[in-house]
N, C-alpha and C positions, 0 to 999 in steps of 0.2 A: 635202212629206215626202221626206228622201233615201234615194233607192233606192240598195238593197244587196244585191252579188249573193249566191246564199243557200250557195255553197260556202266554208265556212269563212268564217263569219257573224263571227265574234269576233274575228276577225284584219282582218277588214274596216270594220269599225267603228272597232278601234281605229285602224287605216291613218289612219281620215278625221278621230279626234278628234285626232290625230299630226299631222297637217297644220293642223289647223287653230290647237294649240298654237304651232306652229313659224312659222305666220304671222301671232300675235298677233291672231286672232281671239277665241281666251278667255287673259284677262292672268295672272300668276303672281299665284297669293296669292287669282285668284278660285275660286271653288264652282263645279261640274260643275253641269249640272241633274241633278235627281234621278233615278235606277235608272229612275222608272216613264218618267216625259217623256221620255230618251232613248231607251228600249224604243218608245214611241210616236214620237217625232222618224224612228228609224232600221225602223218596223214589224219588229221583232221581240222576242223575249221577255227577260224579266227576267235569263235565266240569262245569253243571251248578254253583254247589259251587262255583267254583274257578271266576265266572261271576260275580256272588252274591258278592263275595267278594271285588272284584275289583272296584264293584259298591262301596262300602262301604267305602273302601280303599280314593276312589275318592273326595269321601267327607268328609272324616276326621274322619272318626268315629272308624275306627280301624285299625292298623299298621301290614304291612305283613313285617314280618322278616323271609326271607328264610330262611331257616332252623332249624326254633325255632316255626312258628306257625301264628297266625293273633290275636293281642293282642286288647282290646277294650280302646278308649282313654282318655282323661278327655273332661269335655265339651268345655275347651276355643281351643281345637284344633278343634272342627269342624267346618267344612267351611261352613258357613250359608251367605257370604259376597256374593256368587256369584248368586243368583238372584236380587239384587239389582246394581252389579255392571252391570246384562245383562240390568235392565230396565234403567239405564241410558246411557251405551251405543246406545240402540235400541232408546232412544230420547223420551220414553214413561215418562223419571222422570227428574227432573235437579237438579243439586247439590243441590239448594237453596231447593230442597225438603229435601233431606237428611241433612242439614242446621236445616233447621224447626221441622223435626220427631228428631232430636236429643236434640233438644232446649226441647222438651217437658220433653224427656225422663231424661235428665240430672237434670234440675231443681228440678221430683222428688226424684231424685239418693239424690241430697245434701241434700234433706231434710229429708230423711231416713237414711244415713247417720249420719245426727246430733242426733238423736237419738238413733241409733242403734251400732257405731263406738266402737272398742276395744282399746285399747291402743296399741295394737299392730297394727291396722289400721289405728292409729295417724302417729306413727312410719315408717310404709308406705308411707305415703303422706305426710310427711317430705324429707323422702329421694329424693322422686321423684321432691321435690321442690327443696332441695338442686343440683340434677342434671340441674335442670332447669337453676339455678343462675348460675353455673359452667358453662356453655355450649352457655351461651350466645354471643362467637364468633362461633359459630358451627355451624348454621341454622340444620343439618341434624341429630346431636346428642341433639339441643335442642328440635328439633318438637317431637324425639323419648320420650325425656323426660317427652314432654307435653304429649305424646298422654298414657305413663305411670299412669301420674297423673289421669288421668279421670278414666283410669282403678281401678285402686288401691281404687278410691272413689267409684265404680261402686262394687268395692269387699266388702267395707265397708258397704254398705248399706244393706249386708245380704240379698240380695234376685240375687240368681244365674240367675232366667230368666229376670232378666235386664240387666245383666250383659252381658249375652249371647247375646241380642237385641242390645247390644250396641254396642258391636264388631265391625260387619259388617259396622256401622253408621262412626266408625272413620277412616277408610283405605282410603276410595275419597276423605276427609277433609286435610288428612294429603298430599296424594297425588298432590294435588292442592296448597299446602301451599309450598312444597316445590319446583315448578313449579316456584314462585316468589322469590323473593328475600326479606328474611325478615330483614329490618332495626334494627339496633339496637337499636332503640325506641321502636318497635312492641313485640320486645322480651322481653323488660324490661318492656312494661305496662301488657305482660301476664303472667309476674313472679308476678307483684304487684298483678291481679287479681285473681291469681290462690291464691294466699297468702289470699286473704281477703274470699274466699272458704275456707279455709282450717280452719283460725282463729275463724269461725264462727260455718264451726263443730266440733272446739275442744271444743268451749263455747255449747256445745248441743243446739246450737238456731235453728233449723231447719227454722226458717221465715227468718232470716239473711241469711242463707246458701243459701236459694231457692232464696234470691233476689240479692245473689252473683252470682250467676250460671247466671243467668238471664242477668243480665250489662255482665258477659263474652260471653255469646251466641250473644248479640245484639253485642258483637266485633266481633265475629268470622263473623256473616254472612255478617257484613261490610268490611273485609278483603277479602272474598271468592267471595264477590258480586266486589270490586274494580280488584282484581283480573281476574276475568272471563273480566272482560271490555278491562282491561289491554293486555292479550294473546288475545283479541279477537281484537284489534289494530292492534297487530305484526302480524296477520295474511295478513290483509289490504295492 
């Protein structure tokens, strides 16, 4: 039976079903044991479980389907976005930080990427390019397109905890983008830039790729940075 200390019982349970997700201990897509077995697994009562779980629920880590049980998730559905969304609310971060920590983290995505990519991850970020070029009267199905793309590169690069760091990094981005009004210059110089990403990790160049990513982040943060200036007028 695992002992648990009895101060803030609900918080502590979920700590250890938290961990044990996170160490593929229980798989995504399996069933919890049920409210009574973990009440009895962890000696304490039904209320706290159902605490525990809610907690967990909260943050995306496992889906309560009444009457079938609390299923554990994959990782792209956990919500990891909302500490970075509270430090920039709270005025502790500004966009241009999340700008910056995504510039780094991208740059090494495309160059892992170019060495690491399937054919079936070309295939990928083809399609999402093709969405791109489609969508360019659409500002709202192209940014979705874009923000696809990064993903799909971020998958290709074989390594799930970047992928997972990167999540959170693109929700404020895309947020803000779609806040302005994107011309339709802007759109077609990030279908051409996205394209020359893409051409670079089909050619396995990883120095190409990381200094495509690179000329695309120094767009982004000049868009996000004109932007912020812009809503920050209309307030005036």
């Amino acid at each position: 039976m695992v002992e648990v200390a009895r101060q803030r019982l609900s918080d502590q349970v979920a700590q250890h079903l938290r961990e044990m997700i996170i160490e593929g201990e229980i798989s995504a897509g399996q069933a919890l044991p049920s409210e009574r077995k973990l009440a009895e697994q962890f000696d304490v009562s039904s209320v706290v479980i159902r605490e525990a779980l809610k907690t967990l629920s909260v943050n995306g880590l496992v889906e309560i389907r009444h009457g079938a049980g609390s299923f554990v998730t994959t990782p792209d559905q956990w919500r990891v976005a909302e500490p970075i969304a509270t430090l920039i609310r709270s005025g502790h971060a500004k966009l241009l930080h999340v700008v910056e920590t995504r510039a780094v983290l991208e740059i090494e995505i495309s160059g892992l990427a170019a060495m690491r990519h399937t054919e079936t991850d070309l295939q990928t970020l083809d399609a999402t390019l093709e969405r791109m070029v489609a969508t360019q009267h659409d500002p709202v199905a192209h940014s979705a397109a874009d923000m696809g793309f990064h993903r799909a590169l971020a998958a290709s690069a074989d390594n799930p905890v970047m992928a997972l760091v990167l999540q959170p990094l693109l929700g404020p981005i895309q947020t803000i983008m779609l806040r302005g009004t994107r011309i339709a210059s802007a759109m077609s110089r990030a279908v051409e830039e996205h394209r020359r990403i893409r051409d670079a990790v089909a050619a396995h160049d990883p120095e190409a790729a990381r200094a495509a990513m690179s000329l695309h982040m120094q767009t982004s943060r000049d868009e996000v940075t004109a932007l912020q200036q812009a809503l920050s007028k209309d307030k005036h």
